[in-house]
C-alpha positions in Angstrom: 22.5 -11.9 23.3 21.3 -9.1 21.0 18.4 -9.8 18.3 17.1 -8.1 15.5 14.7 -9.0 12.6 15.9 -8.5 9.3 13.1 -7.4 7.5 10.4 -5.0 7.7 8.5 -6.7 5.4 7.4 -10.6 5.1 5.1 -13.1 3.6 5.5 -16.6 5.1 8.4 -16.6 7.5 10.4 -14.1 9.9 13.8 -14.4 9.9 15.6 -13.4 13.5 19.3 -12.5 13.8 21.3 -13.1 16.7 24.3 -10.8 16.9 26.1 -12.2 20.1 24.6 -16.3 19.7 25.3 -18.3 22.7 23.1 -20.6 24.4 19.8 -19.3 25.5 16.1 -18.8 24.7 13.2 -16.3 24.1 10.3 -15.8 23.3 8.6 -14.3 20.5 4.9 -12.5 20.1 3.1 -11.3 16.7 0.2 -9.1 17.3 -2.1 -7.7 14.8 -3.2 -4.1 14.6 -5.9 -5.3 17.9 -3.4 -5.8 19.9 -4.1 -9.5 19.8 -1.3 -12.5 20.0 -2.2 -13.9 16.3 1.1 -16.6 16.8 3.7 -17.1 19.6 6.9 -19.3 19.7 9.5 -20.3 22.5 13.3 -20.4 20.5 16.3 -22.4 22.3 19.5 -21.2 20.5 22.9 -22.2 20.5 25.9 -20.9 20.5 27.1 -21.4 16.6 23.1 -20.5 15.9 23.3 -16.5 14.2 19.6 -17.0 12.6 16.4 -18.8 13.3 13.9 -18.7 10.6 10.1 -18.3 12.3 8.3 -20.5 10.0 4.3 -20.9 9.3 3.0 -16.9 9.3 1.2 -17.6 5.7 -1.9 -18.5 7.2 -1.6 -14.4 8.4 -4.3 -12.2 6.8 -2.2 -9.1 5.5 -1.5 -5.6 7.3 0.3 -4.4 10.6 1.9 -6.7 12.6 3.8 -5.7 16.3 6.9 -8.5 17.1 7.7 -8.8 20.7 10.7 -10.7 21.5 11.7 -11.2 24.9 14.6 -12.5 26.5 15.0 -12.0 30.6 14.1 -8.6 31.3 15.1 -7.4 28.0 12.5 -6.8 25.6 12.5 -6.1 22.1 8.9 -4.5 19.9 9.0 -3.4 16.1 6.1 -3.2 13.9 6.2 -5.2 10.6 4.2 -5.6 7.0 2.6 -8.6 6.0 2.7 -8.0 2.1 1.4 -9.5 -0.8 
C-alpha cells in the first residue's frame, strides 16, 4: 500500500490518499515544530477505501507541522502548514 497526503496546506482536516487500497492499517503522527505528538490516530482501510479524511486538527494552533505515517517497516514524514 502506497500513501500520500494531498495537501501541503490544511485548516481542519488532512486528507490521506491510498494509491494501492487493500486491507490494512497505519498509523499516523502530527508533530509541531518541538518535536512533540500534538494528535495521533490508528486508520483500518479497506480494499475499495482510496482516501480517509483525518478529521478534528482545528483545535491546532497554526505553523509547522511534521506527519509521520507508518505502515510495517515503511515509514512516511512530510512537513505541512497549518494556515489561516
Amino acid at each position: 500500500m502506497f500513501l500520500k497526503i494531498r495537501q501541503r496546506f490544511f485548516l481542519n482536516d488532512l486528507v490521506i490518499e491510498i494509491q494501492e487500497p487493500q486491507k490494512s492499517s497505519f498509523k499516523a503522527l502530527l508533530r509541531d515544530h518541538n518535536g512533540n505528538i500534538c494528535r495521533s490516530v490508528e486508520m483500518k482501510t479497506e480494499t475499495n477505501q482510496s482516501l480517509y479524511k483525518w478529521n478534528g486538527l482545528n483545535e491546532l494552533p497554526y505553523g509547522v507541522y511534521t506527519c509521520e505515517i507508518l505502515e510495517g517497516i515503511q515509514e512516511m514524514t512530510m512537513q505541512l502548514v497549518k494556515r489561516i
